[in-house]
VOGU-3710 file (C-alpha; in Angstrom, 3 decimals, decimal comma):
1> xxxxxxxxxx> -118,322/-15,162/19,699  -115,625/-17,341/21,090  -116,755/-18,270/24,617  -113,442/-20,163/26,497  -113,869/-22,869/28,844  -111,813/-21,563/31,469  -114,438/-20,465/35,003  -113,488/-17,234/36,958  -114,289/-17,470/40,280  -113,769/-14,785/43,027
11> xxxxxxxxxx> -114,579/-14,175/46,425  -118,149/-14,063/47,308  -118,264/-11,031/49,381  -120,908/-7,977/49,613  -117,941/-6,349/47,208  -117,211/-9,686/45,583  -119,101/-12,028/43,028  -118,442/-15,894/41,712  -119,041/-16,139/38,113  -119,541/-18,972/35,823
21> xxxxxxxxxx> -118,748/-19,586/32,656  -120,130/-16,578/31,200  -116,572/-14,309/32,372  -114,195/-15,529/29,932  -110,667/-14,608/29,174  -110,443/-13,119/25,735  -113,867/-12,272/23,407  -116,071/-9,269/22,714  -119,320/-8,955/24,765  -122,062/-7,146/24,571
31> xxxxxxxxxx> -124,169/-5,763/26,909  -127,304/-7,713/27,657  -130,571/-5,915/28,729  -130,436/-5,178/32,544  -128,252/-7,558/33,348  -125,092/-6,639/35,344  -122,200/-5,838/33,287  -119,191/-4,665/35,412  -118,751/-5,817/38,821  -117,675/-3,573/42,063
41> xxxxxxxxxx> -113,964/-4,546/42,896  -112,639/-4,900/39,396  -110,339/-2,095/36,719  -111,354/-1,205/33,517  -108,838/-0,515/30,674  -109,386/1,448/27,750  -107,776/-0,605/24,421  -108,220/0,191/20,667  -107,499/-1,991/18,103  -106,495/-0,832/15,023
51> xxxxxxxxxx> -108,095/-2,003/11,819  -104,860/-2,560/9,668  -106,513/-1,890/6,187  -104,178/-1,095/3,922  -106,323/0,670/1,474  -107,167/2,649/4,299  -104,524/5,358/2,781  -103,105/5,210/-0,316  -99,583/6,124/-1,261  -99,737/9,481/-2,777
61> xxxxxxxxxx> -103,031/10,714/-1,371  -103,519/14,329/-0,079  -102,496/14,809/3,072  -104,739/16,144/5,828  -107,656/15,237/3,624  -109,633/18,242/1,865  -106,367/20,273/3,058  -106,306/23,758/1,378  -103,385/25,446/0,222  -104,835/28,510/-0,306
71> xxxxxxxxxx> -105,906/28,851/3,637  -103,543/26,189/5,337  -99,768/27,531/6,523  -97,317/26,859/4,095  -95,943/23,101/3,794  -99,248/21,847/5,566  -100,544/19,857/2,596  -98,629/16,939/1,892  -98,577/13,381/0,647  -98,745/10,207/2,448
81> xxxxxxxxxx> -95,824/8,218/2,003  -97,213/4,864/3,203  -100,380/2,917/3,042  -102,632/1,927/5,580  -100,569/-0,969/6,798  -99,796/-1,094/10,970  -97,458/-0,332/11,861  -95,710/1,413/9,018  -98,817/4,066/8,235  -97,503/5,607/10,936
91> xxxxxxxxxx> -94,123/6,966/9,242  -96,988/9,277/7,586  -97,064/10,922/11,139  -93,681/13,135/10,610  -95,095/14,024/7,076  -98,337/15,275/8,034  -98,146/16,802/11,311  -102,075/16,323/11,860  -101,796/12,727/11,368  -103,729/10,173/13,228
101> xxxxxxxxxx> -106,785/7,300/12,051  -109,739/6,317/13,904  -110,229/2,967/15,929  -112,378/0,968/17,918  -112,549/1,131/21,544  -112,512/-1,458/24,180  -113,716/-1,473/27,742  -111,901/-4,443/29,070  -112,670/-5,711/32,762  -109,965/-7,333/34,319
111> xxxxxxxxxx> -109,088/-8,590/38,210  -106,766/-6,760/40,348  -104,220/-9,224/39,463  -104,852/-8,642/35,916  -106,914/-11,209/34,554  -109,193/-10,608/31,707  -113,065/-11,293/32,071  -114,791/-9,529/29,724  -114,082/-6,727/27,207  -117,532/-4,366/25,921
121> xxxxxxxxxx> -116,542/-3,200/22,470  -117,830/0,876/21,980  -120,652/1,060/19,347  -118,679/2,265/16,488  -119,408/1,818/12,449  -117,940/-1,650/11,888  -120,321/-3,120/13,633  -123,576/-4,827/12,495  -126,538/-2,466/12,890  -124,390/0,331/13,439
131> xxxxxxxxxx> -125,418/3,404/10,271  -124,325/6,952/10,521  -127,497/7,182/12,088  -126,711/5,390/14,763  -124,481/6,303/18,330  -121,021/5,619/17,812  -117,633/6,567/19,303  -113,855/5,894/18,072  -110,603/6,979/19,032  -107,682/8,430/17,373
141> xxxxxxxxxx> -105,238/5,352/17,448  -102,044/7,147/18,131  -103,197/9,808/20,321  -101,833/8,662/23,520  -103,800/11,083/25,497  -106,820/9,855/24,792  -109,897/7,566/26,759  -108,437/8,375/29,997  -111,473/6,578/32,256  -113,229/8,074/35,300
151> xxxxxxxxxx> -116,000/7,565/37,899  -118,237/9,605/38,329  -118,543/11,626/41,664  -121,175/8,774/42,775  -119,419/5,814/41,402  -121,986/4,713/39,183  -121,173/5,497/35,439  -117,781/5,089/33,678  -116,773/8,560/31,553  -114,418/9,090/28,919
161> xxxxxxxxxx> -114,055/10,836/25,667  -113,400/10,334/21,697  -114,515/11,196/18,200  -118,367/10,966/16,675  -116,589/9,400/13,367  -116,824/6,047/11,433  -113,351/4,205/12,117  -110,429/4,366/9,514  -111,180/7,908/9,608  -107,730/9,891/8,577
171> xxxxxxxxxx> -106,559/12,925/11,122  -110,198/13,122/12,527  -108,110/14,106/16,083  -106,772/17,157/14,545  -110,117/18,170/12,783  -112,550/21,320/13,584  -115,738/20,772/15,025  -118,842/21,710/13,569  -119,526/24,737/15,691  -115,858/25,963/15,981
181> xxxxxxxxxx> -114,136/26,274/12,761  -110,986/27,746/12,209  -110,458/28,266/8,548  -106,829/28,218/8,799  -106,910/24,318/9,973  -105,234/22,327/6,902  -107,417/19,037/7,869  -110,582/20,034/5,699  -113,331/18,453/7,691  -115,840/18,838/10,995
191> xxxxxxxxxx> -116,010/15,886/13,469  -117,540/16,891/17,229  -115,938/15,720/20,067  -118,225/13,542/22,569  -118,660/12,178/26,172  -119,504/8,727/26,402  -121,258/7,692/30,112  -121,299/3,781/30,577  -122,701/2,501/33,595  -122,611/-1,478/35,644
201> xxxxxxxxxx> -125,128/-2,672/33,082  -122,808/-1,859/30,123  -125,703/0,769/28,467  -123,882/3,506/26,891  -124,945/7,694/26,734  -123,325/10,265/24,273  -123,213/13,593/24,658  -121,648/15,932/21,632  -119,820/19,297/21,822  -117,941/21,554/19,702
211> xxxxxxxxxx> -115,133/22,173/22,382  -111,952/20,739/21,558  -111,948/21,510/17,839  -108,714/21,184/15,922  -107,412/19,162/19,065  -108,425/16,026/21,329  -110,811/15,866/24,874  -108,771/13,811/27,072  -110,659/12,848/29,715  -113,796/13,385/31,954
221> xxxxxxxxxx> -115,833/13,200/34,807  -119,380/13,209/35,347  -120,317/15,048/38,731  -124,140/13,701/39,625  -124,301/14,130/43,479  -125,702/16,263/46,038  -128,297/17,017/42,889  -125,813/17,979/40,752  -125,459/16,622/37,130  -122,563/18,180/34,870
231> xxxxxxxxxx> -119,265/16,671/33,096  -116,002/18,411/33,593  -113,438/17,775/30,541  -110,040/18,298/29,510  -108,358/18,700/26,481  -106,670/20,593/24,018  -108,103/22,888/20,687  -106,652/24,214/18,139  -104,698/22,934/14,688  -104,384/26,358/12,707
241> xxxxxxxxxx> -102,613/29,461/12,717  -101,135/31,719/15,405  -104,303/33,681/15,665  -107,060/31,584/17,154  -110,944/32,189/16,061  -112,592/32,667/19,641  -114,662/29,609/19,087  -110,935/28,135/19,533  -109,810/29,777/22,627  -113,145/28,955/24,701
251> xxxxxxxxxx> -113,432/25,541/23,655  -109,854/24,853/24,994  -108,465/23,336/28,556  -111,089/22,664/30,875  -114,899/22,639/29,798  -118,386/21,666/31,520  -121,424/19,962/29,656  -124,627/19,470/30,400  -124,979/15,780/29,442  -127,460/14,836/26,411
261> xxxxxxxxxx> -130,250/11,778/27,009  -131,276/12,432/23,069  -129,277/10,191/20,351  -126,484/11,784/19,142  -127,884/12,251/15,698  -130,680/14,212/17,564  -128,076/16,590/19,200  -127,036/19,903/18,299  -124,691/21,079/20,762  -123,836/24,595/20,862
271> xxxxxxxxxx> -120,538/26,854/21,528  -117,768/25,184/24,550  -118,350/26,306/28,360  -114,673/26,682/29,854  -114,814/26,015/33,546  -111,763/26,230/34,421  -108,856/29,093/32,971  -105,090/29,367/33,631  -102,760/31,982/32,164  -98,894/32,213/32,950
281> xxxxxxxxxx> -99,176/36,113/33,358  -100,706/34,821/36,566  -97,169/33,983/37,774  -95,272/37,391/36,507  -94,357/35,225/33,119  -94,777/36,920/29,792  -97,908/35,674/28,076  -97,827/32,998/25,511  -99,973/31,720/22,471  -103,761/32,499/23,488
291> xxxxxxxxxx> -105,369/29,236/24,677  -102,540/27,041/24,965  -101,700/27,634/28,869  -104,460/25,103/29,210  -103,166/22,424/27,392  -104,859/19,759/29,802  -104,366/16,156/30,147  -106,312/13,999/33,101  -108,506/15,247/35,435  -109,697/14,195/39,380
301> xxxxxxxxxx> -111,849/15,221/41,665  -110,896/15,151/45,665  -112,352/16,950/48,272  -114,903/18,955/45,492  -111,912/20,096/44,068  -111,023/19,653/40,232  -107,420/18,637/39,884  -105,759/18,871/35,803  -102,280/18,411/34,616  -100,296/20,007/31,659
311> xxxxxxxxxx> -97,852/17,724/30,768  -96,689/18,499/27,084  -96,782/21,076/24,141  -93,997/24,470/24,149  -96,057/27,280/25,919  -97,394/27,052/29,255  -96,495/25,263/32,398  -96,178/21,614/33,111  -97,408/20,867/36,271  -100,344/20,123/38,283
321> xxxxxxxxxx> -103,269/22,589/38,445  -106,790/22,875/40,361  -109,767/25,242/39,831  -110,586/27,612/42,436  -114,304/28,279/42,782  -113,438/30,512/45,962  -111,497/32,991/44,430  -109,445/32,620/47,633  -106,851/30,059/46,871  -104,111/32,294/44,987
331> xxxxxxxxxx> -105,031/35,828/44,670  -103,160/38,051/42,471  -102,260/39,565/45,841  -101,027/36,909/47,786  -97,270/36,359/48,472  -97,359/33,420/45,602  -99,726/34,753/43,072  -101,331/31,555/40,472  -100,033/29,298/43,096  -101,882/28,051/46,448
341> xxxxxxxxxx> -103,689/24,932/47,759  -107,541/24,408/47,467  -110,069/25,945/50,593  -111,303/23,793/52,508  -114,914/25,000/51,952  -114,617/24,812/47,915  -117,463/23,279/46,191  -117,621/21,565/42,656  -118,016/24,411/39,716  -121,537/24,102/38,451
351> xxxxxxxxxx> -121,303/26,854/35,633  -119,237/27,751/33,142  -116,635/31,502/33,021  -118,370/35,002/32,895  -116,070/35,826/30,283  -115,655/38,760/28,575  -115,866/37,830/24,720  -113,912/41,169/23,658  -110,539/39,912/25,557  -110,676/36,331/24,577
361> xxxxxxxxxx> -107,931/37,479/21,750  -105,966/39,326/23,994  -106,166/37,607/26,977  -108,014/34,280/26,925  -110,925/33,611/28,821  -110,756/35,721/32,001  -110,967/35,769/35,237  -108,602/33,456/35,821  -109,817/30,870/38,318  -107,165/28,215/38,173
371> xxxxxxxxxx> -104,155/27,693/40,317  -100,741/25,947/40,197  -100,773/23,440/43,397  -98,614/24,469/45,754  -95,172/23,070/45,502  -95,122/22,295/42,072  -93,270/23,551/39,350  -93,453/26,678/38,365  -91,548/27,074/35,752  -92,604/27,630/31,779
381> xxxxxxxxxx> -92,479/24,835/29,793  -89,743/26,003/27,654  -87,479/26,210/30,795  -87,795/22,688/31,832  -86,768/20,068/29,835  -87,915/17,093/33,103  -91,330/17,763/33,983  -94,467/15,810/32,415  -97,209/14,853/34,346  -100,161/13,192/33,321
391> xxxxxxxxxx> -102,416/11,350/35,905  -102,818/12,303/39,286  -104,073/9,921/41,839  -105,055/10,954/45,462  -104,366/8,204/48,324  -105,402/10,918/51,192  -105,457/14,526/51,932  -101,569/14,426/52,398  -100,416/11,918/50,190  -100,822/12,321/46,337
401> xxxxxxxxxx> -99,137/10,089/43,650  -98,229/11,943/40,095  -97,656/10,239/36,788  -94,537/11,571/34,736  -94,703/10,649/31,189  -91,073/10,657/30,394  -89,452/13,191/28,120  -89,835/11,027/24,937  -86,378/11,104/23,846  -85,595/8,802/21,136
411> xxxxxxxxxx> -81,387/8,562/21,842  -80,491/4,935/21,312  -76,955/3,137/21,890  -77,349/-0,599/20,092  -76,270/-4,004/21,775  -73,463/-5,437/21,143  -73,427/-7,765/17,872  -76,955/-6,693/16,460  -78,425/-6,747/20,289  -81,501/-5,024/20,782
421> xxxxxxxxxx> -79,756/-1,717/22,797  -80,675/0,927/25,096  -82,932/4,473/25,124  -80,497/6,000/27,347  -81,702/9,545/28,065  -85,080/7,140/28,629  -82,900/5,357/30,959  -81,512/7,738/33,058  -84,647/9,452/33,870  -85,043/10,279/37,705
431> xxxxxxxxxx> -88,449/12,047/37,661  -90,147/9,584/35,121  -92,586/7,094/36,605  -94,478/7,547/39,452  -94,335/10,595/41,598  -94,840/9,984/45,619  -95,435/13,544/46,848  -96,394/14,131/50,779  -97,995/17,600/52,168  -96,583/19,544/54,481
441> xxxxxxxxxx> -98,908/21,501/57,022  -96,641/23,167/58,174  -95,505/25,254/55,090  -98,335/24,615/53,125  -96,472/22,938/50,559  -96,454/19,783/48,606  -93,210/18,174/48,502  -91,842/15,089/46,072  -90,801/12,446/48,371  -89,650/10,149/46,211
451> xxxxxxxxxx> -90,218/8,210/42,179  -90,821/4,544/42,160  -89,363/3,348/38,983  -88,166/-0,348/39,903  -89,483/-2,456/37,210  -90,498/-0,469/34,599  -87,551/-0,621/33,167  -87,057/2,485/31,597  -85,318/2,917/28,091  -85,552/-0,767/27,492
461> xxxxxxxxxx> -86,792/-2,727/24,518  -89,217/-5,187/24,774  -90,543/-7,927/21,847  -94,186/-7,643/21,392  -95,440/-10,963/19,520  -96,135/-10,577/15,947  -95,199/-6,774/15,843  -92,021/-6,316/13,389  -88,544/-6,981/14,668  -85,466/-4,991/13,229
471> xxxxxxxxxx> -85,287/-1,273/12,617  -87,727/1,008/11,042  -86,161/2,597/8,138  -87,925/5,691/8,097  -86,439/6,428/11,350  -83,281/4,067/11,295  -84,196/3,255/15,449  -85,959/0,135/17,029  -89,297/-0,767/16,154  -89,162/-2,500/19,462
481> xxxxxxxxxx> -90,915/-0,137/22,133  -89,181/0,885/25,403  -91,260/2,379/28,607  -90,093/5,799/29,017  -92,745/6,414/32,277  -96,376/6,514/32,881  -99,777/8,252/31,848  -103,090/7,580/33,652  -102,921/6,382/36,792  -105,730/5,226/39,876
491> xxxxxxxxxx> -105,368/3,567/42,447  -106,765/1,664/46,097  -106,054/1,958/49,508  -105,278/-1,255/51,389  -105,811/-2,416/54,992  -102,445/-2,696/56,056  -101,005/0,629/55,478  -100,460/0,937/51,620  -101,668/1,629/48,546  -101,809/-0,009/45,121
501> xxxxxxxxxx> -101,804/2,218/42,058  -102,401/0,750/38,585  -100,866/2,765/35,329  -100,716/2,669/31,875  -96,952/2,746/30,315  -95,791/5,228/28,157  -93,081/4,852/25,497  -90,135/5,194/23,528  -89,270/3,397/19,956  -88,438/3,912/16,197
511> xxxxxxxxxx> -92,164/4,146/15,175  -93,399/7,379/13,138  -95,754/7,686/16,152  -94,777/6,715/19,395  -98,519/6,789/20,857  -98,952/3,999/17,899  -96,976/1,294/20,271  -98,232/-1,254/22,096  -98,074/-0,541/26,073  -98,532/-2,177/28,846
521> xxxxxxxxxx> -100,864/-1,985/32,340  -98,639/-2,225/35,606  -99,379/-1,909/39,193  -96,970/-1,510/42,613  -97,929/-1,383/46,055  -96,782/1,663/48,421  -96,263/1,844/52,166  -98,060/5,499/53,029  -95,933/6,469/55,542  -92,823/6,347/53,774
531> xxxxxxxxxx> -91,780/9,451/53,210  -88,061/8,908/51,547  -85,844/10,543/50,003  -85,617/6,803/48,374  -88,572/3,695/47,748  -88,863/1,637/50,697  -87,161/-1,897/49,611  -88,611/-4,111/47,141  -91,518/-2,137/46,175  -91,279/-2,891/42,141
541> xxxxxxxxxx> -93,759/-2,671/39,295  -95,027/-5,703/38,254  -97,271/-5,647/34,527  -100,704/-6,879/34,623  -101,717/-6,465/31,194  -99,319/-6,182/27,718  -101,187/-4,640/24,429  -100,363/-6,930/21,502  -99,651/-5,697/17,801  -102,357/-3,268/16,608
551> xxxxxxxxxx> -103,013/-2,825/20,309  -102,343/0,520/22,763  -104,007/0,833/26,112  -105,151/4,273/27,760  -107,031/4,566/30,606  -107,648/2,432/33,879  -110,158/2,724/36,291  -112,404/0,638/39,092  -115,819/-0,318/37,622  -118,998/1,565/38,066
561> xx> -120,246/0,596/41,720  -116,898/0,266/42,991
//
């Protein structure tokens, strides 16, 4: 390992710590015995790296691997078009729609200001001493909704999720799990889905489960206070037909797991506990597909209250949800049935749905205990073609800032003379970016007070060093990525009357896969009071941290202990 010369030094302070040499500005470090890893005061960024091996997937291979024709819908086996080169294998994305290959994650600490110190690579199988035998976690490298990172409920452990799978793994993120297959799923093989706990001293704990099959967990949160000790998920399931097994439908949305303390060969986890259940009937809409309502992206907790989003995918709503362990929140016969605000004498869910396993393929895991937070939309996601949230960061109990991912629209007008153009629907956005939304007492409702976009520069294409230059010709756009708005977001309060919230960038670009570009980390600071209908002055993103070629960042939290 590559130690640089360069000393970090920061304010010694009962939250603050001088380092030597040891915090360095770019290697991979590993965490040594019980020795303090991640210091209070600093973020955390999920990265993955992708392994660029060509041979990784070979021109003319089967594509989803094992896929059967005989079970599969029609046109669901194909055949890659391109090898495993970066960042071309990902033109094998619009081919096969399951298509996605397993990386290494990184848990790099950086200073507010953005400064790298260390980065703890995730066990995973290119590593020395690592077998099959061994705990391991990778991502999916394209799946943008992936390794969102939390604290848990005491501050003490990092959470996030991912795949038990070597890396260079093809369409692992679309694959069953062991204990929830779906026969009709064209990738032919079983990976389980896992929680990965991490706390100051860098010593990681796995816990399987068979939620999430055919689909991706997203995020979670380990809730270990007032003696508590359960993990709250989100995700998606599902890769197969229109008529979902029930293993399928329960393992969807919002789960709970007890977390494991045996290696995760020793594991055996056994069928998905939702926790958390949303249906559109709630709101007088027409159901949809079974299980897809609760298509769930980040999660929070504030005030013992779960908070999710739904951000993407045809059926459902996009919006921002919370579970309801009262019952109270919004009744089917309130004035605003599936919509309401959170009790003020909810507690944290500590078991799973009663459901009733003989209307899971009628009506999806029932009762409903999920609500639509008052004052967002309300509208199905095939009416709206301008609402995407994905993290949700509370600042107080009356002002709450919302990611919006952008609508990922890939319309491009080019520069003049061979100038690298413009994404303009990316461009003209007005709800992309980051959401300031302010409570009102008085009706009860939450209301958007204004989007700070200044300096993200939406729909505009940036060079990333060493990535390729020029158009992609299997798309005939940029390869150069443009930010079209945010994903996960947290944030800090500050002394003087604002906040500072730190995001990870979403985009826009001529790549097979947009979630295969490189991103970036950026942070602005907020005065609290303002309540709009514009930004106060000046307030403007700023990036902290740029991923380079075969780079994407995810998540971003404080450290454990902060």
């Amino acid at each position: 390992m590559t130690v640089s010369k360069r000393r970090v030094s920061l304010c010694a302070s009962a939250r603050h710590f001088t380092l030597a040499a040891a915090l360095v500005a770019s290697f991979t470090a590993f965490a040594d015995g019980d020795s303090t890893y991640f210091y209070p005061g600093n973020l955390v960024v999920s990265r993955s790296v992708y392994d660029n091996n060509p041979d990784t997937v070979q021109v003319g291979q089967m594509l989803p691997p094992n896929c059967d024709n005989t079970m599969a819908a029609a046109g669901s086996c194909v055949t890659a078009a391109y090898d495993g080169t970066y960042p071309t294998v990902f033109n094998n994305a619009p081919i096969d729609a399951s298509f996605g290959i397993t990386s290494k994650i990184f848990l790099d600490q950086i200073t507010t200001s953005g400064a790298l110190l260390t980065s703890l690579e995730v066990p995973n199988s290119s590593q020395n001493g690592v077998p099959p035998t061994k705990d391991q976690l990778v991502t999916s490298f394209s799946s943008k909704s992936e390794i969102a990172l939390n604290l848990s409920t005491d501050n003490s452990y990092l959470t996030f999720m991912g795949y038990v799978s070597p890396i260079d793994a093809i369409d692992a993120s679309n694959a069953n799990t062991a204990g929830a297959v779906d026969p009709t799923n064209p990738v032919g093989e079983n990976v389980f889905r896992a929680v990965a706990q991490v706390d100051a001293k860098g010593k990681f704990k796995f816990t399987e489960t068979n939620a999430y099959s055919g689909n991706n967990g997203r995020a979670a949160i380990l809730n270990n206070t007032a003696g508590a000790n359960a993990i709250y998920t989100s995700g998606n399931a599902g890769n197969g037909g229109s008529q979902q097994p029930d293993g399928i439908i329960i393992g969807a949305g919002a789960q709970i797991i007890n977390p494991e303390t045996k290696a995760l060969v020793a594991q055996n986890p056994g069928s998905p506990t939702p926790v958390g259940s949303f249906n559109i009937t709630q709101l007088g809409d027409s159901a949809d597909k079974v299980g897809k309502d609760t298509n769930f992206r980040s999660l929070t907790i504030f005030n013992n209250v779960v908070y999710t989003t739904k951000g993407s995918g045809s059926n459902g709503i996009n919006t921002v949800y919370f579970i309801d362990t009262t019952g109270q929140a919004c009744p089917s016969t309130s004035a605003t049935p599936g919509v309401g605000i959170p009790e003020s004498f909810a507690t944290l869910p500590t078991a799973g749905i009663p459901y009733d396993p003989a209307l899971l393929q009628t009506e999806g895991v029932t009762p409903y205990n999920m609500c639509v937070l008052s004052g967002f939309n309300t509208k199905t996601a095939k009416k709206t073609t301008d609402v995407f949230p994905f993290g949700v960061w509370f600042a107080n109990s009356t002002t709450l800032y919302v990611a919006d991912e952008g609508n990922g629209d890939t319309t491009y007008v080019p520069g003049p003379g061979g100038a690298l153009g413009t994404y303009t629907v990316a461009a003209g956005q007005t709800t992309a970016g980051l959401q300031k939304w302010v409570f009102n007492s008085t009706t009860q409702k939450w209301n958007l007070a204004y989007t700070l976009q200044a300096g993200l520069a939406l729909g505009a294409p940036y060079i990333v060093p060493s990535y390729p230059t020029g158009n992609n010709p299997a798309t005939g756009l940029p390869w150069a990525p443009a930010t079209d708005g945010l994903r996960n977001i947290t944030g800090k309060m500050n002394g003087d009357g604002t906040a500072t919230i730190y995001a990870i960038t979403s985009t826009v670009s001529g790549n097979g896969d947009q979630g295969a570009d490189p991103n970036n980390l950026v942070a602005i600071t907020d005065t609290l009071s303002a309540s709009g209908p514009t930004p106060p002055s000046g307030e403007t993103f700023t990036t902290l941290r740029s991923a380079g070629n075969l780079e994407v960042l995810r998540g971003v939290s404080f450290t454990p202990g902060s």
